[in-house]
C-alpha positions as CSV (number, residue, x, y, z in Angstrom):
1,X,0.4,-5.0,19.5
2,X,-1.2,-6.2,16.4
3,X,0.3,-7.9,13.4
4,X,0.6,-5.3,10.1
5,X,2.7,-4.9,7.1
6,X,5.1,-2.2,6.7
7,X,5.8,-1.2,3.2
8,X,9.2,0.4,2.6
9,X,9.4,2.9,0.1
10,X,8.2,2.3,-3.6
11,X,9.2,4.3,-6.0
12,X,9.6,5.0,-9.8
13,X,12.7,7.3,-11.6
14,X,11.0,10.4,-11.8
15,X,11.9,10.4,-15.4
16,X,10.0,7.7,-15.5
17,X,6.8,9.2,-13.4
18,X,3.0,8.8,-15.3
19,X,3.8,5.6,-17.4
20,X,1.6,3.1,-14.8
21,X,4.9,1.3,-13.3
22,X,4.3,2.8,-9.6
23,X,0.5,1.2,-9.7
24,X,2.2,-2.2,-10.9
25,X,5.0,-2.2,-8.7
26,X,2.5,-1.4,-5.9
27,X,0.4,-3.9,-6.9
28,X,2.7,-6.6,-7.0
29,X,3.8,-5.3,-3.6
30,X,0.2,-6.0,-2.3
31,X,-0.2,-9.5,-3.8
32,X,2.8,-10.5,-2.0
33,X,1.3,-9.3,0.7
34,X,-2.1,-10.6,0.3
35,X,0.1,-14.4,-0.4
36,X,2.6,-13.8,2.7
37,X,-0.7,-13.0,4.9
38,X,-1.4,-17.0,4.3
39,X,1.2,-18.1,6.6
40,X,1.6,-14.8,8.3
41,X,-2.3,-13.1,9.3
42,X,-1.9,-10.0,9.4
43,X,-4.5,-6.9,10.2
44,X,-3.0,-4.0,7.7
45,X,-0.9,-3.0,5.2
46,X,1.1,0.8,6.5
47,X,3.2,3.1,4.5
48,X,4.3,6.3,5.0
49,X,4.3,8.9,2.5
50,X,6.9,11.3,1.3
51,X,4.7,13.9,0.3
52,X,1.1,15.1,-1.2
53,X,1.8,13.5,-4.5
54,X,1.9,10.1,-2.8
55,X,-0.2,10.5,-0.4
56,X,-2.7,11.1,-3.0
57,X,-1.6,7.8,-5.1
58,X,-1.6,5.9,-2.1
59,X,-5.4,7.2,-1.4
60,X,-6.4,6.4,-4.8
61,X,-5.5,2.7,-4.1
62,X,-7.8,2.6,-1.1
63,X,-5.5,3.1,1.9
64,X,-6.6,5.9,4.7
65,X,-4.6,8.0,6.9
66,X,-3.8,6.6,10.2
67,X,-5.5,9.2,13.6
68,X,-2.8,11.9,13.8
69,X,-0.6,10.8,11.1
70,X,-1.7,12.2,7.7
71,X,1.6,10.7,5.9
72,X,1.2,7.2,7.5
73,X,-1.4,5.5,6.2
74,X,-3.4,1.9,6.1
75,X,-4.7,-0.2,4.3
76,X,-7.0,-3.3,6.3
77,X,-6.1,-7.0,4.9
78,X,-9.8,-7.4,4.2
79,X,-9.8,-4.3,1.5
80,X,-6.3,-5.7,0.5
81,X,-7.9,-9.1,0.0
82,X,-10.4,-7.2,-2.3
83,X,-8.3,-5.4,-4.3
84,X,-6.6,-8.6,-5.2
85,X,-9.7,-10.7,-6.3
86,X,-10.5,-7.7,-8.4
87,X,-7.4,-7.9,-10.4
């Protein structure tokens, strides 16, 4: 078995949907992941989705759909590392 991170659910208030807090909470997620991955390697970050509409924000972020799985998806630590250093 290799070593991955498993998101739990994110989420925004869906009165609160289209203001930019699910990319920030997401990307803090992922820089905690990116610092926890100093002590702890890992190989990939894996969510699952609840539906289209985040299935498609989690693909705009970079992470791909796991063979067979189209609502679990991944995201490898060396395109995690990347988005990081972007920021």
């Amino acid at each position: 078995m290799l070593p991955a991170v498993v998101l739990a659910w994110l989420g925004v208030d869906a009165r609160l949907h289209r203001q930019g807090l699910g990319g920030r909470l997401l990307a803090q997620a992922l820089r905690d992941c990116c610092e926890a991955g100093a002590t702890f390697p890992f190989i990939a970050v894996i969510l699952d989705c609840t539906g289209e509409e985040s299935r498609a924000f989690y693909k705009h972020w970079g992470f791909n759909e796991l063979p067979g799985h189209p609502y679990r998806l991944f995201l490898s630590a060396a395109r995690l590392t990347a988005i990081v250093e972007q920021d």
